[in-house]
N, C-alpha and C positions, 0 to 999 in steps of 0.2 A: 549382741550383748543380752536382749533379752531373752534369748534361749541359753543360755549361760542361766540366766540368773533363775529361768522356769526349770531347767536339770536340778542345780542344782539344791532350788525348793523342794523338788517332791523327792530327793534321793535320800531320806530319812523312813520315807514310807514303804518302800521298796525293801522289798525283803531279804534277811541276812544271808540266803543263799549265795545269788547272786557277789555279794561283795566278797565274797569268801573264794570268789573264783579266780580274779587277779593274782593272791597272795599264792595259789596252787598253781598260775602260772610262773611266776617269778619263781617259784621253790624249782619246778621243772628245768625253766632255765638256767639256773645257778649250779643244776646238777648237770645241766650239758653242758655250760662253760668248764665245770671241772673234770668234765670227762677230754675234752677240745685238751687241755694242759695234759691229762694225765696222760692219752694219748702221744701227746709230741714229746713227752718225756719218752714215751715208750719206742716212737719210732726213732728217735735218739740213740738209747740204749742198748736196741735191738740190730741199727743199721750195719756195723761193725760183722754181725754175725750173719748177715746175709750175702754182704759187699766185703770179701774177704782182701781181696787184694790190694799191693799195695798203691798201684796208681787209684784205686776206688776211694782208699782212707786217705792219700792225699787231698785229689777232691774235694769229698767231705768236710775237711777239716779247713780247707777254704770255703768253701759256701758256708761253713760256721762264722770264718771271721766275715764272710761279705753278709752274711744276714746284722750282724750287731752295726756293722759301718750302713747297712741300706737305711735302718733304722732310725739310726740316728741322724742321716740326712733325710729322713723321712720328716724328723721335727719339724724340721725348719722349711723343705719345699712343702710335705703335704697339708701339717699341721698349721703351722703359722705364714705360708707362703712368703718363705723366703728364699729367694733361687739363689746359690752360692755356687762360684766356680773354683772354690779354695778349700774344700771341706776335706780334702785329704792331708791340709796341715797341720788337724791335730791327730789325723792318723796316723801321720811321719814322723810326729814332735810324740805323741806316745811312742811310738816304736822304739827313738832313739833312747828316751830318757829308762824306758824298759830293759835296752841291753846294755846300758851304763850301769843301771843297778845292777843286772846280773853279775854283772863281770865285777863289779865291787861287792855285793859277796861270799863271790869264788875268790876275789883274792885276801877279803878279811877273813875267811871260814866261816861265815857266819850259820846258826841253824836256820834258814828260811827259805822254805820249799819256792819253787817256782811255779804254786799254784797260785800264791797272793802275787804275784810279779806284775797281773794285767793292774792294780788296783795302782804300782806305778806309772803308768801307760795313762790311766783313767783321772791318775789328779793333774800329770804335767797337760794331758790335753783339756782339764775344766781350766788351770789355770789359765794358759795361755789365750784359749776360748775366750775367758773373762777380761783378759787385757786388749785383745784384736777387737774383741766383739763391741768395747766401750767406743770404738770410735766407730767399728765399719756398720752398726745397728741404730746410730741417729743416723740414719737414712734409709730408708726403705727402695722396693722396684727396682728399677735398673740400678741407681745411684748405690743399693745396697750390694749388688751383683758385680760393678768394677772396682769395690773396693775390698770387696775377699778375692778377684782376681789379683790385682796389686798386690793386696799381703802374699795371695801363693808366691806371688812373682819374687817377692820379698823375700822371704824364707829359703825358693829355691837357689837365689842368688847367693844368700848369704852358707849355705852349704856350701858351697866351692870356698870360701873365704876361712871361716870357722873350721878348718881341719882337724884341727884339735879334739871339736866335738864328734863330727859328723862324717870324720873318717876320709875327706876327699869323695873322689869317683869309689873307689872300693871299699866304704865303709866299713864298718864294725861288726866283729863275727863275736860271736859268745859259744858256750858249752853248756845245754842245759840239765845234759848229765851228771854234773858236776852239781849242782845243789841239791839241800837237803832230800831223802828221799821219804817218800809218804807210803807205808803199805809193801813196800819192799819196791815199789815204782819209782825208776829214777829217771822215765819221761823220754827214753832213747829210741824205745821201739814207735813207730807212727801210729799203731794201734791208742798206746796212753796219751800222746798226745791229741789226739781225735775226743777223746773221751775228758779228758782239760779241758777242750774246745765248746766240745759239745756242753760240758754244764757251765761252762760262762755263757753261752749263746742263751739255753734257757733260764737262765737266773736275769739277762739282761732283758730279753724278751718279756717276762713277767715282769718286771720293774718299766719297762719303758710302758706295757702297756697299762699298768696302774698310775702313772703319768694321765695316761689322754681319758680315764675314769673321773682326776679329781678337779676341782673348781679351775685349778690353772691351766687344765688340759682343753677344757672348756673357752677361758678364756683367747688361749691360744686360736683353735678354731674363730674365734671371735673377729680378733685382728687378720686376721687372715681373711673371713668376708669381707667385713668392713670396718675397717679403723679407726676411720673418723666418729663411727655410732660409738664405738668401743672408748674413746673419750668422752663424749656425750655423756656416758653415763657411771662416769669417775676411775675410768681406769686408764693409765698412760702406758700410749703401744708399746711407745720406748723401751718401758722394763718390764712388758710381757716378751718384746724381741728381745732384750737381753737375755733374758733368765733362760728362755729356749734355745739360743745360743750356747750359751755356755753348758747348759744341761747335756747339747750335743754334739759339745768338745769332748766332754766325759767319756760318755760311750763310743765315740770313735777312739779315744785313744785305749779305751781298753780292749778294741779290736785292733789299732797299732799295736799294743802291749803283747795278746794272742799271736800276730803276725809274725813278732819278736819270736818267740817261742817255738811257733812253727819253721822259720826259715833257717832260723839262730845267725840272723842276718839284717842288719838297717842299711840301707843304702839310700841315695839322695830320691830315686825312684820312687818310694812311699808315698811322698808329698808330691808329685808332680803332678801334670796337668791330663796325665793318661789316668794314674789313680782317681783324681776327681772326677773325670767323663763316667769311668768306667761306673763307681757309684749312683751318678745320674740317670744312666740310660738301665740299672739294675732298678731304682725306684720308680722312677717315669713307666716302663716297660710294664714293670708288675706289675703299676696304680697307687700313685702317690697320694690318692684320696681315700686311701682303706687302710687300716695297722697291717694284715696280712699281704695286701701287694708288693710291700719290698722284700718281703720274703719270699714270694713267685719270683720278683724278680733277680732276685741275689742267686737262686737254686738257679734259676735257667742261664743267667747272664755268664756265672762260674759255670757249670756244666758244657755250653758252646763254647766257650774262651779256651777250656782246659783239651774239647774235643777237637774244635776247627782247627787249632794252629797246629794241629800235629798233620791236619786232610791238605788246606791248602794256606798259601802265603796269603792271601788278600781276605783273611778272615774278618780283618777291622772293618771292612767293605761293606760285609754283611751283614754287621753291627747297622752300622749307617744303615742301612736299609729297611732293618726292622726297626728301625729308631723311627724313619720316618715312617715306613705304615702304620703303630703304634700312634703317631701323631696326628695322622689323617683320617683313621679309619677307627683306632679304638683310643679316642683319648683316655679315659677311664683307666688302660693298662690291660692287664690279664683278671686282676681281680673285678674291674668294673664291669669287666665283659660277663664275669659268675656270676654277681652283683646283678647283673641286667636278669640274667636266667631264672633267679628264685622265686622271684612271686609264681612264676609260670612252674616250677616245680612244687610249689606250694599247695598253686591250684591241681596239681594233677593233668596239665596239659604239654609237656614237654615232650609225649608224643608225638604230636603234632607238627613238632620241629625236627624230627629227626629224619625223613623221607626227603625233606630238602637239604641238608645238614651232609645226608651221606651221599646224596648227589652232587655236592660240592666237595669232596673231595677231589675226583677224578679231574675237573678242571684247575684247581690248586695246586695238584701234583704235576700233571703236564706245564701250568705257569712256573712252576717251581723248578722241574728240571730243564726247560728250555731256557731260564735265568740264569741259571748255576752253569749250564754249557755254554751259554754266548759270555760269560764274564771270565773264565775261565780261558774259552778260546783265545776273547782279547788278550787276557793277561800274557796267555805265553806268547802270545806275538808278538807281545810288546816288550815284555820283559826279558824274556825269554829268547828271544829272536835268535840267539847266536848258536841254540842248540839244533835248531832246524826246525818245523812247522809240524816234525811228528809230534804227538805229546800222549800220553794216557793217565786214564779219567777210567775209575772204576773197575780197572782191571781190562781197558779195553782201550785197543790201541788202533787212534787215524791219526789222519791226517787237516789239522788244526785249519790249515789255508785252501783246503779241499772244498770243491762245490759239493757233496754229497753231506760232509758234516753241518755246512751252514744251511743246507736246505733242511735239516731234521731240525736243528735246531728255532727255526723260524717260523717252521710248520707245528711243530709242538708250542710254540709261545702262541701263533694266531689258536690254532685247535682249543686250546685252552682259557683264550681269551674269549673265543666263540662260544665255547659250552659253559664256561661261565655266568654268559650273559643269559643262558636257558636256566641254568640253577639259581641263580640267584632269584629271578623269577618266582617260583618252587620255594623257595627258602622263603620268601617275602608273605607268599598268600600262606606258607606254613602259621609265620611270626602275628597274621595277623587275627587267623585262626585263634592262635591259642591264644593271645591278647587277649580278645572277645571270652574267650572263656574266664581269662581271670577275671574281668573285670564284672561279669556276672557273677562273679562269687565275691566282691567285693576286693580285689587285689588290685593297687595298683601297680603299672608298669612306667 
């Protein structure tokens, strides 16, 4: 305290230089945060005309809806920690309420484009949000966690029941050529709806993260340390967990709404319990502790999902699998792990790391391809069995029950286990290297 109180006696005598320097850094800043937006506008804008095809603007145009849904369950795991295993039911209760609007009106004629359609999406999931949330958010922790289980379970049950609404097993199909057109755009080709996609993803994007900017956003973080401090000093979690809740019913449902548009399809699937994993391990994966991680993880989590399941059947396997080394090795995610890198990029030592860094590939790839061959062998042995033991992989064809495939296979996993344990080595006296150097310039790590 009282070097506090000695600062800030003599920082009137100190000269106006000096103080003049902060506000030139903050002006810096504010021009690279808006260069950070104008950019992602741009790679937005631009992506279409690099990535022409159409399975690429499919893609796309789903890693647009799974960025607004990672987000939005970003509120609630990263911001306010609260872990839900139901958060696809206001993705699936937007959806529906999206193509009931559509379809009423196409058959009123009404003029209204189906560019405002998500903002349908976007109220039936705050509302609903608002009514779930009023019971399943007096309770926190696990207690918080089995009771947005239970409502999914709720919901999805009640889909079978409610046909009416929710269409049965084959739910409800729309036409979104069929409404108002905008620009001579009536939203048919995948190219425009890519580009729908794309400026809801960024208009939701800049909104959610002017969210974790202002005093509630703060707050949030707050309850999410510590709760009990966060009452202490006159604020009640309860309806900072609400309001976060419900804020990310919202944005889910205007990626339900999006979803709507893209598939011109609701089906009981939206809200079920693969929807919600799939969300989790896109936010957890990419770093549920940074605004940018669910967006690592929405791009990567779509990109494998849309790639593997066309390579092999046991693609959710390998979900699991990077879920748990993510767990074990990078809690953080993909952005914690950047996160980790910067001060060390800052200092100008990232050098340092990169002799170890490229020495660890070689054993990563050999662990990797002796993975992908023993799970693979298994599967069709097991699955497979009735087709015979031949199988190919890569364009290359053995024999699956063969002592020469399980000997490569076994020898590549130790080989790589082995040289592993050399590089990481290397990698470690690199990390500690450059450490040293930040911290003699003042960086911590």
């Amino acid at each position: 305290m009282s070097e506090i109180i000695s600062h800030s006696a003599v920082a009137p005598a100190t000269p106006s230089a000096p103080i003049a320097q902060p506000s030139a850094q903050s002006a810096l800043g504010r021009i690279g945060s808006y260069g950070l937006w104008i950019g992602l506008a741009a790679i937005l804008l631009t992506a279409p005309l690099v990535f022409r095809s159409g399975t690429a603007l499919t893609v796309m145009s789903l890693m647009g809806i799974m960025i607004i849904f990672a987000l939005s369950y970003n509120m609630l795991l990263g911001q306010t920690g609260m872990l839900s295993f139901g958060h696809a039911v206001y993705f699936g209760l937007g959806a529906y309420f999206t193509i009931h609007a559509m379809n009423a009106v196409i058959d009123s004629k009404l003029a209204i484009p189906v560019v405002v359609m998500p903002l349908i999406g976007g109220v039936a999931g705050l509302v609903f949000a608002m009514l779930f949330g009023w019971v399943s958010t007096k309770r926190s922790g696990t207690a918080f966690s089995m009771i947005s289980l239970g409502l999914a379970e709720l919901v999805g049950s009640s889909s079978l029941i409610l046909r009416s609404f929710f269409g049965g097993e084959e739910g409800v199909s729309t036409n979104r050529a069929k409404l108002l057109r905008i620009f001579d755009w009536n939203f048919g080709p995948q190219v425009q709806v890519y580009y729908l996609i794309a400026g809801w993803c960024l208009l939701c994007i800049v909104l959610m993260y002017a969210l974790t900017r202002t005093p509630f956003g703060r707050m949030c973080n707050a309850v999410r340390d510590n709760a009990e401090r966060t009452q202490f000093v006159g604020y009640n979690p309860r309806v900072v967990r609400y309001i976060a809740f419900s804020l990310a019913g919202l944005f889910a449902g205007i990626a339900g709404g999006l979803a709507t548009i893209n598939f011109e399809l609701a089906n009981a699937a939206l809200f079920g319990a693969t929807q919600s994993g799939n969300v989790l391990l896109a936010t957890y994966i990419g770093g549920a502790g940074f605004f940018f991680g669910p967006i690592l993880g929405a791009v990567l989590v779509t990109f494998l999902q849309n790639m593997l399941s066309d390579v092999t059947e046991v693609w959710q396997l390998y979900f699991g699998l990077m879920f748990i080394a993510t767990v074990m090795y990078a809690p953080g995610g993909l952005a914690g792990l950047i996160m980790m890198h910067r001060p060390l990029w800052r200092a100008g030592a990232i050098a340092k790391l990169l002799p170890g860094y490229l020495l660890m590939i070689v054993p990563a790839a050999l662990v990797a391809v002796g993975a992908i061959l023993l799970i693979e062998m298994i599967t069709h042995l097991s699955v497979k069995a009735a087709e015979g033991p031949v199988m190919k992989m890569a364009g290359i064809t053995f024999n699956a029950a063969g002592v020469p495939a399980w000997s490569l296979c076994i020898g590549t996993l130790a080989a790589g286990v082995l040289i592993w344990r050399f590089a990481s080595g290397v990698a470690a006296r690199g990390w500690d290297d450059a450490r040293a150097v930040a911290r003699e310039k003042g960086l911590t790590v």
